[in-house]
Residue frames as qw, qx, qy, qz and C-alpha x, y, z in Angstrom:
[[0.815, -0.515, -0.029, -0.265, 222.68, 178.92, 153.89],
 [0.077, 0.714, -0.628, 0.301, 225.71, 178.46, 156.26],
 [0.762, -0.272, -0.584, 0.063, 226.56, 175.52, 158.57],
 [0.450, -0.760, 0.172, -0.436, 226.49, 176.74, 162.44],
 [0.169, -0.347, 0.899, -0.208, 228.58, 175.15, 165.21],
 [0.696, -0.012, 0.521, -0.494, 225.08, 173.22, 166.19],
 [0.830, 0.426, -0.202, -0.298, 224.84, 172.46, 162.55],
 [0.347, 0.529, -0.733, 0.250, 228.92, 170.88, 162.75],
 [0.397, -0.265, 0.707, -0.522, 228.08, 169.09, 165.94],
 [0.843, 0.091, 0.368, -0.383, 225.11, 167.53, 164.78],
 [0.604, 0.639, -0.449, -0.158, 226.85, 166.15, 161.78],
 [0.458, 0.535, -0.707, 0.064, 229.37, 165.08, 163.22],
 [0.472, -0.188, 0.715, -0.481, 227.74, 163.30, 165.87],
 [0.806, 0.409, -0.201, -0.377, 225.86, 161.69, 162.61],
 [0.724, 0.553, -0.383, -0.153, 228.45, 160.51, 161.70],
 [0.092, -0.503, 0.766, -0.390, 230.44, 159.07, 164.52],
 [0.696, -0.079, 0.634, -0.326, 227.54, 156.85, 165.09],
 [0.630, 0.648, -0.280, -0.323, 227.72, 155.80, 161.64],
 [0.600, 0.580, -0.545, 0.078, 230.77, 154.67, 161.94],
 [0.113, -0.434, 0.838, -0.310, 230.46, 153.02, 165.04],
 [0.853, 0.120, 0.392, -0.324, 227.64, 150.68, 164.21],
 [0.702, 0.591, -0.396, -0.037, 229.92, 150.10, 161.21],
 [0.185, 0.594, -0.695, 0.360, 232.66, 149.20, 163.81],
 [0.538, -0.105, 0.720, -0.427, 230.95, 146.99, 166.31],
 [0.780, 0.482, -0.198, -0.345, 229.02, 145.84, 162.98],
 [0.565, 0.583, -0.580, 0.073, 232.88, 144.13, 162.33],
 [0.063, -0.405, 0.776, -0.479, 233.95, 143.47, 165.49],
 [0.671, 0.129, 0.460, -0.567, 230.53, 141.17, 165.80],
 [0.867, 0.379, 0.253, -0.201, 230.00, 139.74, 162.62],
 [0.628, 0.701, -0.336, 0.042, 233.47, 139.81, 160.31],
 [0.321, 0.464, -0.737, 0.373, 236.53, 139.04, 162.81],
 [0.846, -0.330, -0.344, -0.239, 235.92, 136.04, 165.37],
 [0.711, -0.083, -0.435, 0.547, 239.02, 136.16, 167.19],
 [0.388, -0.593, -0.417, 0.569, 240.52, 138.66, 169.59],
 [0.077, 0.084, 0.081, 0.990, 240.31, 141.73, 166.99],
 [0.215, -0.477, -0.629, -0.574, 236.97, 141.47, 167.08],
 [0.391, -0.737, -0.462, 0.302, 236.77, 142.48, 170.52],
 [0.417, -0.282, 0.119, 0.856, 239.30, 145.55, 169.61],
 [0.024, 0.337, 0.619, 0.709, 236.83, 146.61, 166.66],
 [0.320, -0.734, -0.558, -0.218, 233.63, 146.75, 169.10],
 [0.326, -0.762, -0.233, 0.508, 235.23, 148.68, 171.88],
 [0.298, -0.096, 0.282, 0.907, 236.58, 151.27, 169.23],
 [0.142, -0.523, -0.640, -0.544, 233.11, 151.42, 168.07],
 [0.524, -0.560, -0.563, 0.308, 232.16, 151.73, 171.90],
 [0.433, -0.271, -0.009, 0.859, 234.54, 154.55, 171.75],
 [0.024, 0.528, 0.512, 0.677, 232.37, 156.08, 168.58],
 [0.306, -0.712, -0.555, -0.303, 229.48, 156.56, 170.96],
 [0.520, -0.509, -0.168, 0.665, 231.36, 157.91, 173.55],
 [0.097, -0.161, 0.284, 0.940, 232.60, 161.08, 171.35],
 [0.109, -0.391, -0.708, -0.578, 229.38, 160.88, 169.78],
 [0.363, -0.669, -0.607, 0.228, 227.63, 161.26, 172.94],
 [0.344, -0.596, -0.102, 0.718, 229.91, 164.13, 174.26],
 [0.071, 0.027, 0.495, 0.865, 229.12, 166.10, 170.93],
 [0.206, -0.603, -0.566, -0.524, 225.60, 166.22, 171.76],
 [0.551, -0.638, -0.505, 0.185, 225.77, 167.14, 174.10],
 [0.185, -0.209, 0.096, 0.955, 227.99, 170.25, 173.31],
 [0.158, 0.522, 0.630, 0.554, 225.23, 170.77, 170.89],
 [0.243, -0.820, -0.307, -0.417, 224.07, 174.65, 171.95],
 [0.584, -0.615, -0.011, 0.530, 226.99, 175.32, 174.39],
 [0.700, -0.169, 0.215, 0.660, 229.52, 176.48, 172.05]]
């Protein structure tokens, strides 16, 4: 059993949010000063790419 683009997409769309609740996660609860705004919009950023990856999902 192979992995398909869809299959690569979805994954990695897994995993982007992953790692941006992991990133707003910090930016919220671990740094109180001004990284902590830098942390959440990077996270912000996650979902963004995350988003635009499902949305490829079945184009490519």
């Amino acid at each position: 059993m192979g992995m398909n683009k869809n299959t690569v997409l979805a994954w990695a769309t897994f995993i982007m949010i992953f790692v941006g609740v992991g990133l707003i996660a910090l930016g919220a609860f671990r740094y109180d000063d001004v990284a902590g705004w830098g942390f959440a919009s990077v996270g912000i950023g996650f979902f963004a790419i995350a988003w635009v990856f499902n949305a490829l999902k079945g184009r490519v």
